[in-house]
PDB file of N, CA, C, O and CB in Angstrom:
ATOM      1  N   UNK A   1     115.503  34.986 109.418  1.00  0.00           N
ATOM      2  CA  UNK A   1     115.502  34.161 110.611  1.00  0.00           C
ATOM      3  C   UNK A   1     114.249  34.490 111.404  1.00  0.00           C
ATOM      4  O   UNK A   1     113.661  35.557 111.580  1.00  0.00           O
ATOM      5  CB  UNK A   1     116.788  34.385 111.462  1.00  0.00           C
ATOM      6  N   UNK A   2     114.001  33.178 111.855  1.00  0.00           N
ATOM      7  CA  UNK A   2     112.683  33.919 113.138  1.00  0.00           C
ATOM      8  C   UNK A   2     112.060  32.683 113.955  1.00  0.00           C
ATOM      9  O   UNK A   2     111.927  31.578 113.429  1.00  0.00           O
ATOM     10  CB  UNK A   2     110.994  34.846 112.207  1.00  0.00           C
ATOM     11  N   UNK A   3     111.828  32.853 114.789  1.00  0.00           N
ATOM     12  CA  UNK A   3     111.644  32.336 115.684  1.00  0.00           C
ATOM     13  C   UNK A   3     109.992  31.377 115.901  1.00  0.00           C
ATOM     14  O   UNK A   3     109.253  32.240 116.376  1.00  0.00           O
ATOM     15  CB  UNK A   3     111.999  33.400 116.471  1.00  0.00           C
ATOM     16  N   UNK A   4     109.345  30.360 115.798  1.00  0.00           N
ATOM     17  CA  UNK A   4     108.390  30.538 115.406  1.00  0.00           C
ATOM     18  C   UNK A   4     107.351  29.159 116.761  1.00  0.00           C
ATOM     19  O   UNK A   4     107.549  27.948 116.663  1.00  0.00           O
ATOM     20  CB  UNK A   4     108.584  30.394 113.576  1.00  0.00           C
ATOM     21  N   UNK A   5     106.588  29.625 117.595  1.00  0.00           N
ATOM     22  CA  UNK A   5     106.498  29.067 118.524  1.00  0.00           C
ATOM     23  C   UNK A   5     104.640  28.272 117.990  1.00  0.00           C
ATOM     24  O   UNK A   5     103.753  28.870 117.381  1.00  0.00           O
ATOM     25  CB  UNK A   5     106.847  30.214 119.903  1.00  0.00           C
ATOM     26  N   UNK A   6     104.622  27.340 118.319  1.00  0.00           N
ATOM     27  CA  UNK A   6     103.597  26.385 118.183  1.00  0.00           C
ATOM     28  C   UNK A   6     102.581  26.856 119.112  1.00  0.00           C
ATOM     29  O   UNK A   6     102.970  26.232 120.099  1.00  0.00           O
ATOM     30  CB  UNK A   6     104.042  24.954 118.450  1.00  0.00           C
ATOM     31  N   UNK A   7     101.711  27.408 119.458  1.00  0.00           N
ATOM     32  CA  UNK A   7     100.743  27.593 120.626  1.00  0.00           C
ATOM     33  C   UNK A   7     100.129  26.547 121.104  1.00  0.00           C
ATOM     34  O   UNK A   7     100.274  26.215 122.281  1.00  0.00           O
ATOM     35  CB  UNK A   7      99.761  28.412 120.374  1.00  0.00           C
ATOM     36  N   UNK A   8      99.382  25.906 120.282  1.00  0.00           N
ATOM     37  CA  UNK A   8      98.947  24.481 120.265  1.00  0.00           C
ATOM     38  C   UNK A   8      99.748  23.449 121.135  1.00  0.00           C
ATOM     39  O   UNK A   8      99.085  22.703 121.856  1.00  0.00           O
ATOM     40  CB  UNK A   8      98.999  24.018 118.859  1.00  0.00           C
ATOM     41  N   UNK A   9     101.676  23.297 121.128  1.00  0.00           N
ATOM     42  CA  UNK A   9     102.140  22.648 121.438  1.00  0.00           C
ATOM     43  C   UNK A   9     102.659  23.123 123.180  1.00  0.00           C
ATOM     44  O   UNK A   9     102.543  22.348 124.130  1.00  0.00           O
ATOM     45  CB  UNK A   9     102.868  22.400 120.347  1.00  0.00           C
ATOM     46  N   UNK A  10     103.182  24.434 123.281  1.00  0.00           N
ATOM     47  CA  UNK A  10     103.402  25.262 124.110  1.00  0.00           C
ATOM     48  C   UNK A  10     102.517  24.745 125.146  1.00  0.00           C
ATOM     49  O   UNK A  10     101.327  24.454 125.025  1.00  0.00           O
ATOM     50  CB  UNK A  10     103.255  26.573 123.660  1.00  0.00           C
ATOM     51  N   UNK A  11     103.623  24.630 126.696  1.00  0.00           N
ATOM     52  CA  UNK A  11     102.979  24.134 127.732  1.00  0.00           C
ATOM     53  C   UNK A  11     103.071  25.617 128.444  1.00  0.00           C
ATOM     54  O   UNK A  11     102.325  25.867 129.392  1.00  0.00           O
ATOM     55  CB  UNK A  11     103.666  22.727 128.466  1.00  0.00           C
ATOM     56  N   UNK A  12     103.884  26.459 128.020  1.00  0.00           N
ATOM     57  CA  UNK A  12     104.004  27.330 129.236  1.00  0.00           C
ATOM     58  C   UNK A  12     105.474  27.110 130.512  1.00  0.00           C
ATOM     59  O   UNK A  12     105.576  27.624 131.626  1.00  0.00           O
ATOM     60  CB  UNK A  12     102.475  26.991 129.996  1.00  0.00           C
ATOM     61  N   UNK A  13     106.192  26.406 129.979  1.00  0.00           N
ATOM     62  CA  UNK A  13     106.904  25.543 131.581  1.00  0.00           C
ATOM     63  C   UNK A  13     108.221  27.247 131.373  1.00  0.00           C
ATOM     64  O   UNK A  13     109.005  27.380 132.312  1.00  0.00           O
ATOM     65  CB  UNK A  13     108.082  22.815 131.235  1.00  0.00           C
ATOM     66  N   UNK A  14     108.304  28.192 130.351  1.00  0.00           N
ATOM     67  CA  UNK A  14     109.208  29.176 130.747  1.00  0.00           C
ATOM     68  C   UNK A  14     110.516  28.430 130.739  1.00  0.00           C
ATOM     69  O   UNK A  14     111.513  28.878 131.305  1.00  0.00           O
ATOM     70  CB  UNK A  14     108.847  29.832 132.119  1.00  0.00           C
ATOM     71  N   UNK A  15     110.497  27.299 130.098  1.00  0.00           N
ATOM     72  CA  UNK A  15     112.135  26.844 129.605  1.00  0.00           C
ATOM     73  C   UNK A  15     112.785  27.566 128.568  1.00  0.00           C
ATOM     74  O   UNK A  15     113.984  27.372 128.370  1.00  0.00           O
ATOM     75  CB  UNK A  15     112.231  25.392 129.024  1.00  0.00           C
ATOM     76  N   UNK A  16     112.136  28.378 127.879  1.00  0.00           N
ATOM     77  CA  UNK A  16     112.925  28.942 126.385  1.00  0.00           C
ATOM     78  C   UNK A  16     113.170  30.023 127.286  1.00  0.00           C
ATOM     79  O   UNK A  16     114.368  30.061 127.562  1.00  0.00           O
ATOM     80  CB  UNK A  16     112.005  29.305 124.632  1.00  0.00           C
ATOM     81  N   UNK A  17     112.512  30.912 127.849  1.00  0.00           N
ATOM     82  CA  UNK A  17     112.957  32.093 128.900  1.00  0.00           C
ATOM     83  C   UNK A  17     114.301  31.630 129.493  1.00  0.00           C
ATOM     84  O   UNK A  17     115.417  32.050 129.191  1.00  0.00           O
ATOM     85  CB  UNK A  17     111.790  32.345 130.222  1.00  0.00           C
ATOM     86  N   UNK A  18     113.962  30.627 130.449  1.00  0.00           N
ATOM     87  CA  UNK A  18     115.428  30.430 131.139  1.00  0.00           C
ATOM     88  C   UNK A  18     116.833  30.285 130.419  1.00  0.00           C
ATOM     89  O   UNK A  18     117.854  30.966 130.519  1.00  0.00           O
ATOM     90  CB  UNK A  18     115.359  29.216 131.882  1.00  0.00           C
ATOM     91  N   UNK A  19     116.555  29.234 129.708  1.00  0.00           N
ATOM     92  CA  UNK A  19     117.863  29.325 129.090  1.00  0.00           C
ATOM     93  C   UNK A  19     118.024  30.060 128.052  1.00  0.00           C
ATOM     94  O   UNK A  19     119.199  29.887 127.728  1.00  0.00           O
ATOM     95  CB  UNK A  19     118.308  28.245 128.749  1.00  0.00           C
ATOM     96  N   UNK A  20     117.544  30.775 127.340  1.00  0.00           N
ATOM     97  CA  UNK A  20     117.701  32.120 126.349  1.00  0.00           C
ATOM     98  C   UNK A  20     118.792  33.118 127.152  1.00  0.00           C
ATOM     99  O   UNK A  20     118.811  33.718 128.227  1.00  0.00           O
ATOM    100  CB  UNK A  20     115.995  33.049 126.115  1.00  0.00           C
ATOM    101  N   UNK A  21     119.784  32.924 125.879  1.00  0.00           N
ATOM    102  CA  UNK A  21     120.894  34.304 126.244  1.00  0.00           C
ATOM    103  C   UNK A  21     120.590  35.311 127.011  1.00  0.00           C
ATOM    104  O   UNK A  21     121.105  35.681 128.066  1.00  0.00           O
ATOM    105  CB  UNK A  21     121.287  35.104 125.141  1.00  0.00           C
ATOM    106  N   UNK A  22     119.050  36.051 125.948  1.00  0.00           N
ATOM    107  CA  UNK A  22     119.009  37.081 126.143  1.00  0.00           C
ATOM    108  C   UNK A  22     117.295  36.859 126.286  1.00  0.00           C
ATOM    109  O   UNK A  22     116.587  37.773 125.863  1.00  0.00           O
ATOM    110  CB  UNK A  22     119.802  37.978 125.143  1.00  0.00           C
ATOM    111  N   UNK A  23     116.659  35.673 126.868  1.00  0.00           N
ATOM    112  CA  UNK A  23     115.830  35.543 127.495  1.00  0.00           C
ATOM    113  C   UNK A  23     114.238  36.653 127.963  1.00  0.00           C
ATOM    114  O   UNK A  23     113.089  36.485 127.553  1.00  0.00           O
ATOM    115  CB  UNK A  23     116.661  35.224 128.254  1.00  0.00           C
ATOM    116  N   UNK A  24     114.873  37.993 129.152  1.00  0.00           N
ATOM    117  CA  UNK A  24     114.063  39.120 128.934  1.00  0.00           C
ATOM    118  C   UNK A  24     113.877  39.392 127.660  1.00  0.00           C
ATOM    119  O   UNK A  24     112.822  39.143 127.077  1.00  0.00           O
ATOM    120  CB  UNK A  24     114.507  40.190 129.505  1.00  0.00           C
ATOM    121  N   UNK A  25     114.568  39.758 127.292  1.00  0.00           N
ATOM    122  CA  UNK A  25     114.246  40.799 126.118  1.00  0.00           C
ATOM    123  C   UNK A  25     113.566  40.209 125.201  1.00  0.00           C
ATOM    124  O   UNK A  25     113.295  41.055 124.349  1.00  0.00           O
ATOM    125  CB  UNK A  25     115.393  41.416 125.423  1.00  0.00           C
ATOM    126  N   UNK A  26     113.008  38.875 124.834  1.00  0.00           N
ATOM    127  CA  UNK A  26     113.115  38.138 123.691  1.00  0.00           C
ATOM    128  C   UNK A  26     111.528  37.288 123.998  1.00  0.00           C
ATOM    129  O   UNK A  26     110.461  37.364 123.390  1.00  0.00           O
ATOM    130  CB  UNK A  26     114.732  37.141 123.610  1.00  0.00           C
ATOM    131  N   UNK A  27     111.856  36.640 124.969  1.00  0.00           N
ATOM    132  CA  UNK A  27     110.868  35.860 125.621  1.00  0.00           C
ATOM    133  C   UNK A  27     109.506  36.322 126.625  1.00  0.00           C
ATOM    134  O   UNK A  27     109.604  37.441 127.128  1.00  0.00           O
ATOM    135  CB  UNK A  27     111.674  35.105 126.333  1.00  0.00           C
ATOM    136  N   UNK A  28     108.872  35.917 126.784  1.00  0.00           N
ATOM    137  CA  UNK A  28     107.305  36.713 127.848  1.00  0.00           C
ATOM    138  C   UNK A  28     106.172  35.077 128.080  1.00  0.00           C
ATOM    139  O   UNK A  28     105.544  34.440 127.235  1.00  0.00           O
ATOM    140  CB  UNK A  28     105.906  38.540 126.309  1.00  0.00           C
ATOM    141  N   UNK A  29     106.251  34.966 128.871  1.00  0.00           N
ATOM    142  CA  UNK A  29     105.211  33.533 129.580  1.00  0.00           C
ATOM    143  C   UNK A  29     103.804  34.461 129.536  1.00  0.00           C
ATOM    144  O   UNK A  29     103.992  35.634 129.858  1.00  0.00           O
ATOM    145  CB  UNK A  29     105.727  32.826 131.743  1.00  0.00           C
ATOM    146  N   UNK A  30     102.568  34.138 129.220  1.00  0.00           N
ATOM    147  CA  UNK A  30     101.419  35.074 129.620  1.00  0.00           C
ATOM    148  C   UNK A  30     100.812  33.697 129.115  1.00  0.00           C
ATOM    149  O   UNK A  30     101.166  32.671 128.534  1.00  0.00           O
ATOM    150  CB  UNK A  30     101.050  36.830 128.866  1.00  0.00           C
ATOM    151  N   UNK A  31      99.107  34.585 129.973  1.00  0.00           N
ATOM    152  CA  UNK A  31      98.314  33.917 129.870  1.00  0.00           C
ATOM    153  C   UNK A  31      97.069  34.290 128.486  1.00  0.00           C
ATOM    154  O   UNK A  31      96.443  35.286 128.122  1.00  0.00           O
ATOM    155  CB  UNK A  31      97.976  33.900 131.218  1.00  0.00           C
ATOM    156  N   UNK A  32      97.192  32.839 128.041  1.00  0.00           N
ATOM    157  CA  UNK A  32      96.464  33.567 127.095  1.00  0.00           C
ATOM    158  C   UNK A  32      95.257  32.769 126.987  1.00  0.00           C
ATOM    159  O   UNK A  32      95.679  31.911 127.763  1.00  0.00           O
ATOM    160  CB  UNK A  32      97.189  33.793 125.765  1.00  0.00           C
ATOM    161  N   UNK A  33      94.237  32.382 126.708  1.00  0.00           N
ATOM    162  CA  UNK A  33      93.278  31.975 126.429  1.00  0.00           C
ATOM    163  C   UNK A  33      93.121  31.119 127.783  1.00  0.00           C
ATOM    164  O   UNK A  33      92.874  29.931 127.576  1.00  0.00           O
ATOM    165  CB  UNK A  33      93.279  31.425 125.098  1.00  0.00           C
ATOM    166  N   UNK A  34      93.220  31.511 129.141  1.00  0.00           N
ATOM    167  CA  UNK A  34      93.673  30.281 130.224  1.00  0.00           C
ATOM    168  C   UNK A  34      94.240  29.612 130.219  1.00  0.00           C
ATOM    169  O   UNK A  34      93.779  28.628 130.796  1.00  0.00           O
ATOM    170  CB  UNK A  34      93.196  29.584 130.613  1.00  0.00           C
ATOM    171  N   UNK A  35      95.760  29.406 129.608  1.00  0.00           N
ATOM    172  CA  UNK A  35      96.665  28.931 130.120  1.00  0.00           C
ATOM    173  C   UNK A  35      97.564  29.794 129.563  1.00  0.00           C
ATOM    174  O   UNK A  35      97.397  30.767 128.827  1.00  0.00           O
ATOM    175  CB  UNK A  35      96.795  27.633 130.008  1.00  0.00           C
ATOM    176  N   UNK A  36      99.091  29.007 130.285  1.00  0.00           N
ATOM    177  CA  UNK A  36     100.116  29.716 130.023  1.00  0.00           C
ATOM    178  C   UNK A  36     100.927  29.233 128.751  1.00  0.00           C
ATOM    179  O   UNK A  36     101.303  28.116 128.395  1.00  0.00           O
ATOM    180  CB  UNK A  36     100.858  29.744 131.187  1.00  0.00           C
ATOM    181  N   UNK A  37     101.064  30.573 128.169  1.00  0.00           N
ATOM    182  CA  UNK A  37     102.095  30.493 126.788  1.00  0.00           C
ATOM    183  C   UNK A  37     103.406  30.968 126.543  1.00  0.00           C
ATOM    184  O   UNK A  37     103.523  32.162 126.820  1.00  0.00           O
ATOM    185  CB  UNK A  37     101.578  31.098 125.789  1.00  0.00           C
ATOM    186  N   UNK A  38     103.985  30.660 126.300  1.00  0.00           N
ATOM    187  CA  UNK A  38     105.507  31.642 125.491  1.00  0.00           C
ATOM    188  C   UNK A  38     105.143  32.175 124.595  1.00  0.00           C
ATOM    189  O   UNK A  38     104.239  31.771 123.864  1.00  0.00           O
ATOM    190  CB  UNK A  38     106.829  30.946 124.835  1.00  0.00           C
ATOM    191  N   UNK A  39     105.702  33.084 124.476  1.00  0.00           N
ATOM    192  CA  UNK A  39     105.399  34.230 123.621  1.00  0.00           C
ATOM    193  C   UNK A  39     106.491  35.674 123.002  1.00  0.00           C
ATOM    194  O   UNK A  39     107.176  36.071 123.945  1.00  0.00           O
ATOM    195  CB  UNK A  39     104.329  34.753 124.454  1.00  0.00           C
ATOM    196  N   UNK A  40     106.678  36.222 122.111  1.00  0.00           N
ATOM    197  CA  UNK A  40     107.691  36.600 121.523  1.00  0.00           C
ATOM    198  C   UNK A  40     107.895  37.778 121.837  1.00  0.00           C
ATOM    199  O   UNK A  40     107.297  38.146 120.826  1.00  0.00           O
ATOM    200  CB  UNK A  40     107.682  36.433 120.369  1.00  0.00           C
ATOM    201  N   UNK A  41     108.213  38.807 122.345  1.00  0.00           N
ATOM    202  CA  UNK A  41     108.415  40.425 123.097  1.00  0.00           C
ATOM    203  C   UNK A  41     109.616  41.064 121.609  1.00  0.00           C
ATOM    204  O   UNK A  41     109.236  41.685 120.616  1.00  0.00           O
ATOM    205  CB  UNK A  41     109.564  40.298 125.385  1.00  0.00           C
ATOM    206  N   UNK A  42     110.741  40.735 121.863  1.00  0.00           N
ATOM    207  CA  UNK A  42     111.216  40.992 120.582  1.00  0.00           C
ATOM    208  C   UNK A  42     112.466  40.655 119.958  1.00  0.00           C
ATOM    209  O   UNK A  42     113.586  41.016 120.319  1.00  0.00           O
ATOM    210  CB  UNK A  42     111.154  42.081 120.472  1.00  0.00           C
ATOM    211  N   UNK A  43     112.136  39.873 118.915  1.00  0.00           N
ATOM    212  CA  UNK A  43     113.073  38.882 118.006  1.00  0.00           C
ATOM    213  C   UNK A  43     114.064  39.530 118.020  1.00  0.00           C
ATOM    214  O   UNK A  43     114.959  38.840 118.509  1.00  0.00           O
ATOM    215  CB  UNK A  43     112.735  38.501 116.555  1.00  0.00           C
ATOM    216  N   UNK A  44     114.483  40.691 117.695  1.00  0.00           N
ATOM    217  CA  UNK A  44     115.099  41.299 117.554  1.00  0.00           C
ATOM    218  C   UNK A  44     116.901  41.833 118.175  1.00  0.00           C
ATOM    219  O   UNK A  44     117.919  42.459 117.878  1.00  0.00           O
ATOM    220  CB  UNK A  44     114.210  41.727 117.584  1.00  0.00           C
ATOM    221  N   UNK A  45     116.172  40.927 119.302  1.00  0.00           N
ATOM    222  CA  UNK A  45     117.634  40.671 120.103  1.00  0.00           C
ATOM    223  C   UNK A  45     118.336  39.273 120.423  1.00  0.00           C
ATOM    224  O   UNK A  45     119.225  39.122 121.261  1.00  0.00           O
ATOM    225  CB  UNK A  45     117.481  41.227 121.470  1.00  0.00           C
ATOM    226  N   UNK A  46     117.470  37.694 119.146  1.00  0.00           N
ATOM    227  CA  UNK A  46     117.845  36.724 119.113  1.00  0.00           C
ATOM    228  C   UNK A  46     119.063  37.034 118.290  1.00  0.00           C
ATOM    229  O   UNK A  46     119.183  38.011 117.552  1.00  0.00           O
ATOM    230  CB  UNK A  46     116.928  35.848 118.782  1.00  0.00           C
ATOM    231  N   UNK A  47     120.331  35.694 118.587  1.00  0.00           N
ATOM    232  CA  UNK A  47     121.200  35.768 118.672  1.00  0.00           C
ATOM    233  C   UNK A  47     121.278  34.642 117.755  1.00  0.00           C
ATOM    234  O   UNK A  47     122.483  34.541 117.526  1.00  0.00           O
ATOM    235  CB  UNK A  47     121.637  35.951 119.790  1.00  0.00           C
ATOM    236  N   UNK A  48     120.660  33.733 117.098  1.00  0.00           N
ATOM    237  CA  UNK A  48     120.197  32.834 116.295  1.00  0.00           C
ATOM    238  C   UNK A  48     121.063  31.631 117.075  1.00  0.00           C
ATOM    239  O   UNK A  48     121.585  30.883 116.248  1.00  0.00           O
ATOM    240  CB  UNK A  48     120.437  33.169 114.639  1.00  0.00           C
ATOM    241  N   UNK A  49     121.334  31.273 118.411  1.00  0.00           N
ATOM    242  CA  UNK A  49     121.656  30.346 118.884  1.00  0.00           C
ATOM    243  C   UNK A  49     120.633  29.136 119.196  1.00  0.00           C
ATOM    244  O   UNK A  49     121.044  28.434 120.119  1.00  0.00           O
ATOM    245  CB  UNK A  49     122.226  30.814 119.763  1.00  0.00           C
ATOM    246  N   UNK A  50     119.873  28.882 118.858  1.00  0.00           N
ATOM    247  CA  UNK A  50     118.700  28.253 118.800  1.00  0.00           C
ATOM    248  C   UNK A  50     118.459  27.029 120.088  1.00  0.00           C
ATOM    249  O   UNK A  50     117.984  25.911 119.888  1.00  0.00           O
ATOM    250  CB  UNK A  50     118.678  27.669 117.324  1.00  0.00           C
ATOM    251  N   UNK A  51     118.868  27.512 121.280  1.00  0.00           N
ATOM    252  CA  UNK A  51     119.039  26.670 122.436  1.00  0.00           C
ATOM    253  C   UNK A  51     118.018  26.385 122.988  1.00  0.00           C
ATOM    254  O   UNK A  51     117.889  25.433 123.758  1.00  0.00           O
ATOM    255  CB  UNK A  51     119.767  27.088 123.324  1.00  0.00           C
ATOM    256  N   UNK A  52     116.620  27.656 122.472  1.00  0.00           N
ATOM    257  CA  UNK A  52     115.455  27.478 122.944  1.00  0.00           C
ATOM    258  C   UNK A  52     114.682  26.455 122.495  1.00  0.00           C
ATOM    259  O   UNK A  52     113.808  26.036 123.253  1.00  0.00           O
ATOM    260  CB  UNK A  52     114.885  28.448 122.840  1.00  0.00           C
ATOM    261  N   UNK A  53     114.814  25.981 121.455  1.00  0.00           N
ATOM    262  CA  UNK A  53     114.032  25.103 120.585  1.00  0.00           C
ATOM    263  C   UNK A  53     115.051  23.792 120.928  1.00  0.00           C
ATOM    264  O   UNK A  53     114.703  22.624 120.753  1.00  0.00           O
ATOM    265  CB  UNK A  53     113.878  25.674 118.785  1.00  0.00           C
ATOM    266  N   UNK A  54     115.780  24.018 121.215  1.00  0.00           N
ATOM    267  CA  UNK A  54     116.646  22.377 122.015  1.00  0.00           C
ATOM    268  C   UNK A  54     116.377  21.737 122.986  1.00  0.00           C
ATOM    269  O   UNK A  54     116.408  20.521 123.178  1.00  0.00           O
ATOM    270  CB  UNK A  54     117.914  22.407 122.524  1.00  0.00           C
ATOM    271  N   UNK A  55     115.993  22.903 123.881  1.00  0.00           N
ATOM    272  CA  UNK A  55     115.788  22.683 125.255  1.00  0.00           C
ATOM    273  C   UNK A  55     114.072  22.643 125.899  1.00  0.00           C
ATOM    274  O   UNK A  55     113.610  22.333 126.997  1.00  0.00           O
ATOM    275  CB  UNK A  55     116.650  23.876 125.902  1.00  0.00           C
ATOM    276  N   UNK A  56     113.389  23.174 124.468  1.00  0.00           N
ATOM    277  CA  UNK A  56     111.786  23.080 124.690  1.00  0.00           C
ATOM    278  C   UNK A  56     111.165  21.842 125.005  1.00  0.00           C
ATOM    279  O   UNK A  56     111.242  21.033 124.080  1.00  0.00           O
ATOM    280  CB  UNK A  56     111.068  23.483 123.523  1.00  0.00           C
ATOM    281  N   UNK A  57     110.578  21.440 126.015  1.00  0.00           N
ATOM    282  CA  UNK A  57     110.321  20.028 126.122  1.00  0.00           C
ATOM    283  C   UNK A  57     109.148  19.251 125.667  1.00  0.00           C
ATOM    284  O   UNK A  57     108.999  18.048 125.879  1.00  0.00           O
ATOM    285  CB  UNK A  57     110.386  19.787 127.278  1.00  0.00           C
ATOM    286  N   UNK A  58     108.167  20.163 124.908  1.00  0.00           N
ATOM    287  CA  UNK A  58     107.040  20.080 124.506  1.00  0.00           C
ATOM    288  C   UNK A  58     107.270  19.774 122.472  1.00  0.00           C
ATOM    289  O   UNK A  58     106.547  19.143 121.701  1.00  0.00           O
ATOM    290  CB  UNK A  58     106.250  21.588 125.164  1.00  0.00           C
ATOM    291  N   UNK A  59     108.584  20.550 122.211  1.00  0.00           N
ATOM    292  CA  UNK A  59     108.955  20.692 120.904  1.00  0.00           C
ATOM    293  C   UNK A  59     107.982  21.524 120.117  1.00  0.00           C
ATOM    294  O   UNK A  59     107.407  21.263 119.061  1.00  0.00           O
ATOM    295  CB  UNK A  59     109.123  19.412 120.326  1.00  0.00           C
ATOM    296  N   UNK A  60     107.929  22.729 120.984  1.00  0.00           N
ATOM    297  CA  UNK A  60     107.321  23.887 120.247  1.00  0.00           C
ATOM    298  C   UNK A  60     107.196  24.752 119.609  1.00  0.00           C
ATOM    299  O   UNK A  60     106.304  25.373 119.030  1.00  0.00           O
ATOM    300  CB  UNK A  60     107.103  24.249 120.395  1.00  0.00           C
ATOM    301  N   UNK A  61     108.847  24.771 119.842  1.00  0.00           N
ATOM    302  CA  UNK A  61     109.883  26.092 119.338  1.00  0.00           C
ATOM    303  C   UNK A  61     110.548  25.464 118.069  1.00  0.00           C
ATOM    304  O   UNK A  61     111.265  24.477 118.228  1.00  0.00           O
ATOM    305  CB  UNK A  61     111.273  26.610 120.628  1.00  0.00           C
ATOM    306  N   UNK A  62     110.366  25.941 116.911  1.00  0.00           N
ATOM    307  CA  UNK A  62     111.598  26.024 116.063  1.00  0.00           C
ATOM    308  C   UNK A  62     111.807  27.288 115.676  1.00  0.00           C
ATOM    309  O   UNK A  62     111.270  28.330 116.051  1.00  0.00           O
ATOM    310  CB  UNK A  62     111.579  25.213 114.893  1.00  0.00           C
ATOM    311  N   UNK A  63     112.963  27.009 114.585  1.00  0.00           N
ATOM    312  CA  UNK A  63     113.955  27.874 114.391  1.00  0.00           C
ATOM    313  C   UNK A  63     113.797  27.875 112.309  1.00  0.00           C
ATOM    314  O   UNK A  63     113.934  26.868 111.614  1.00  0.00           O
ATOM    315  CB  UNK A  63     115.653  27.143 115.325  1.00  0.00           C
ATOM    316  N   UNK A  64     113.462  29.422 111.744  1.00  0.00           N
ATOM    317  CA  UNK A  64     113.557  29.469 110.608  1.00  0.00           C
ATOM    318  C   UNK A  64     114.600  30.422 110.107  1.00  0.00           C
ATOM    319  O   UNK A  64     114.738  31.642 110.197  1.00  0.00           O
ATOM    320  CB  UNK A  64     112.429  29.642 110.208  1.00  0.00           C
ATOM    321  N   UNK A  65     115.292  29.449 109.546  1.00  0.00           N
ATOM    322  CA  UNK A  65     117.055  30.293 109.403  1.00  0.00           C
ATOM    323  C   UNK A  65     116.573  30.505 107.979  1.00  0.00           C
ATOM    324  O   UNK A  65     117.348  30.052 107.137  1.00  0.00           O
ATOM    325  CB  UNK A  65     118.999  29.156 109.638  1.00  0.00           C
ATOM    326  N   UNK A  66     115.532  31.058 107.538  1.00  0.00           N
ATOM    327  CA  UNK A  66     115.456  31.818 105.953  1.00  0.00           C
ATOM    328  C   UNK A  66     115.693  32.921 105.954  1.00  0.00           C
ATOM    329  O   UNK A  66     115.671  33.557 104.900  1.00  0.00           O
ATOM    330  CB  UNK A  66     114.267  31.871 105.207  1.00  0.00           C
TER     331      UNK A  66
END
Protein backbone atom coordinates (compact mmCIF):
# COMPACT_ATOMS: atom_id res chain seq x y z
CA UNK A 1 0.00 0.00 0.00
CA UNK A 2 1.17 3.59 -0.33
CA UNK A 3 0.19 6.59 -0.72
CA UNK A 4 1.34 8.41 -3.77
CA UNK A 5 0.89 12.29 -4.22
CA UNK A 6 1.21 14.07 -7.75
CA UNK A 7 3.39 17.30 -7.11
CA UNK A 8 2.67 18.59 -10.40
CA UNK A 9 -1.09 18.34 -9.53
CA UNK A 10 -0.91 19.35 -5.72
CA UNK A 11 -2.29 22.82 -4.95
CA UNK A 12 -1.26 22.85 -1.42
CA UNK A 13 -5.08 23.71 -0.09
CA UNK A 14 -4.06 21.05 3.24
CA UNK A 15 -7.37 19.11 2.47
CA UNK A 16 -5.70 15.57 2.78
CA UNK A 17 -4.27 16.96 6.28
CA UNK A 18 -7.68 17.92 7.43
CA UNK A 19 -9.60 15.22 6.85
CA UNK A 20 -6.92 12.41 7.41
CA UNK A 21 -7.67 10.22 10.50
CA UNK A 22 -4.47 10.49 11.49
CA UNK A 23 -3.62 13.57 9.48
CA UNK A 24 -0.36 14.89 11.85
CA UNK A 25 1.35 12.09 11.75
CA UNK A 26 0.98 11.23 8.09
CA UNK A 27 0.55 14.48 6.30
CA UNK A 28 3.04 17.97 6.23
CA UNK A 29 1.94 21.17 3.77
CA UNK A 30 5.61 22.80 3.00
CA UNK A 31 6.95 24.85 0.75
CA UNK A 32 8.72 23.56 -1.79
CA UNK A 33 10.06 24.98 -4.85
CA UNK A 34 7.69 28.31 -3.99
CA UNK A 35 4.72 26.99 -3.51
CA UNK A 36 2.85 24.97 -1.27
CA UNK A 37 2.81 21.10 -1.33
CA UNK A 38 1.52 18.03 0.56
CA UNK A 39 3.80 15.97 1.42
CA UNK A 40 4.31 12.53 3.22
CA UNK A 41 5.95 12.64 7.08
CA UNK A 42 5.01 8.99 7.65
CA UNK A 43 2.96 6.36 5.80
CA UNK A 44 3.27 4.42 8.31
CA UNK A 45 0.43 5.39 10.38
CA UNK A 46 -2.10 5.32 7.19
CA UNK A 47 -4.97 3.44 7.96
CA UNK A 48 -5.62 2.62 4.20
CA UNK A 49 -8.96 4.57 4.43
CA UNK A 50 -8.27 6.46 1.43
CA UNK A 51 -10.49 9.66 2.26
CA UNK A 52 -7.57 11.74 1.30
CA UNK A 53 -7.56 11.02 -2.27
CA UNK A 54 -11.57 11.47 -2.20
CA UNK A 55 -11.59 14.53 -0.81
CA UNK A 56 -8.38 16.02 -2.81
CA UNK A 57 -9.76 18.62 -5.01
CA UNK A 58 -7.02 18.95 -7.40
CA UNK A 59 -7.03 14.84 -7.79
CA UNK A 60 -3.59 14.43 -6.65
CA UNK A 61 -3.68 11.89 -4.25
CA UNK A 62 -4.09 8.30 -5.06
CA UNK A 63 -4.08 5.30 -3.39
CA UNK A 64 -1.77 2.01 -4.32
CA UNK A 65 -3.36 -0.96 -2.58
CA UNK A 66 -0.34 -3.34 -3.99
Amino acid sequence: MGIIVDIDKCTGCGKCYEVCPKGPRIWKIENQNGSRKASIIDEGYCINCSTCASFCPAHAIKINWQ
